[in-house]
ROSE-4610 file (N, C-alpha, C; in Angstrom, 1 decimal, always signed):
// ROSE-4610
residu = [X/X/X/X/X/X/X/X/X/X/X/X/X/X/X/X/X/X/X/X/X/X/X/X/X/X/X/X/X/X/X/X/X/X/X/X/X/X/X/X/X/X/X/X/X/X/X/X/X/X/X/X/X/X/X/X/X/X/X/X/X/X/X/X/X/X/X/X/X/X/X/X/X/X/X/X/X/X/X/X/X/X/X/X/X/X/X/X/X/X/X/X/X/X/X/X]
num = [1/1/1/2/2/2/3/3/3/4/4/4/5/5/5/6/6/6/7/7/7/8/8/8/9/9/9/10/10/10/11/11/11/12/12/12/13/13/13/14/14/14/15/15/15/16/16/16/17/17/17/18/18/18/19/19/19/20/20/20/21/21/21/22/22/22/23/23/23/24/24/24/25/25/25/26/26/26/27/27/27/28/28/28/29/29/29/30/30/30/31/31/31/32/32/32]
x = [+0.8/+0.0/+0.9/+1.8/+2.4/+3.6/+3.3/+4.0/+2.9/+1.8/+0.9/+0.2/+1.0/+0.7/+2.0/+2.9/+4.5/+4.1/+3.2/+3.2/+1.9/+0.7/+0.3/+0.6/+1.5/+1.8/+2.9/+3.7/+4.2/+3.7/+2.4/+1.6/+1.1/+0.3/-0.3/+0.4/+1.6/+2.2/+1.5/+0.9/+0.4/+1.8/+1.3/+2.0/+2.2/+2.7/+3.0/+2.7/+2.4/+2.5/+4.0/+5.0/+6.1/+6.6/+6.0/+5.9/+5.1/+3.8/+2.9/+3.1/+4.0/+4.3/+5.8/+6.8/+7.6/+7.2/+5.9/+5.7/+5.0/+4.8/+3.9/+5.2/+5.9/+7.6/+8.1/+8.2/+8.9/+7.9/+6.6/+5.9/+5.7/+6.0/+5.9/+7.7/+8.4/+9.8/+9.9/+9.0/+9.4/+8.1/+7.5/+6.3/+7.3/+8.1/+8.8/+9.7]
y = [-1.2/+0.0/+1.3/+0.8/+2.6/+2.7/+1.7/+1.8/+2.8/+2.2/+3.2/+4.4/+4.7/+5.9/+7.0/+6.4/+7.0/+7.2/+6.2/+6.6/+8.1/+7.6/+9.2/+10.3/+10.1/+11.1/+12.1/+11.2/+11.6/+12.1/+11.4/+12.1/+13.4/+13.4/+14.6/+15.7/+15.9/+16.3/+17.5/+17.0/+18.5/+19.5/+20.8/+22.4/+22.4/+22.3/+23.2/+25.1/+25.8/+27.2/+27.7/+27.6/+27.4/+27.5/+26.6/+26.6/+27.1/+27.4/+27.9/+29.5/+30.1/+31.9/+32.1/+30.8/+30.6/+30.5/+30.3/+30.1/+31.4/+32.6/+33.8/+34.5/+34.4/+35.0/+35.1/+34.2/+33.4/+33.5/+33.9/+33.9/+35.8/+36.3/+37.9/+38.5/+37.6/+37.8/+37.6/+36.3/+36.7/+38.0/+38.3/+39.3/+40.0/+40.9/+42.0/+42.0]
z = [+0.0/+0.0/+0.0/+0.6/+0.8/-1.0/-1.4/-3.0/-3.5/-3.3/-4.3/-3.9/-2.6/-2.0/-2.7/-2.9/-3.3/-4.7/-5.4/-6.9/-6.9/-6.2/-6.3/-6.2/-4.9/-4.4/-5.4/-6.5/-7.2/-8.9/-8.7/-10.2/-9.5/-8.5/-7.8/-6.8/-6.9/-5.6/-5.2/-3.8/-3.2/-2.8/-3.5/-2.9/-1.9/-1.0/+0.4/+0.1/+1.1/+1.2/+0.5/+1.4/+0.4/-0.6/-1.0/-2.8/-3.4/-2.9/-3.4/-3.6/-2.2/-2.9/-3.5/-3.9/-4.5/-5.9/-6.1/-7.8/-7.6/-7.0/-7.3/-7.3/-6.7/-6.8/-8.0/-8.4/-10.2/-10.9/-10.8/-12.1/-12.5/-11.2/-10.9/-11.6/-11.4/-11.5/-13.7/-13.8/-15.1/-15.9/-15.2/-16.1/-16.4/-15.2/-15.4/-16.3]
């Protein structure tokens, strides 16, 4: 079971916060 917890978890990877204002950072960084 935890195989196929490893395989979703890697088709679907949940964002953390983190990452989530790291991609607003870098998507803001390339407009400019």
């Amino acid at each position: 079971m935890s195989r196929g917890k490893d395989k979703s978890a890697k088709k679907k990877p949940e964002k953390t916060l983190k990452e989530k204002r790291a991609d607003k950072k870098s998507k803001k960084g390339l407009e400019i």
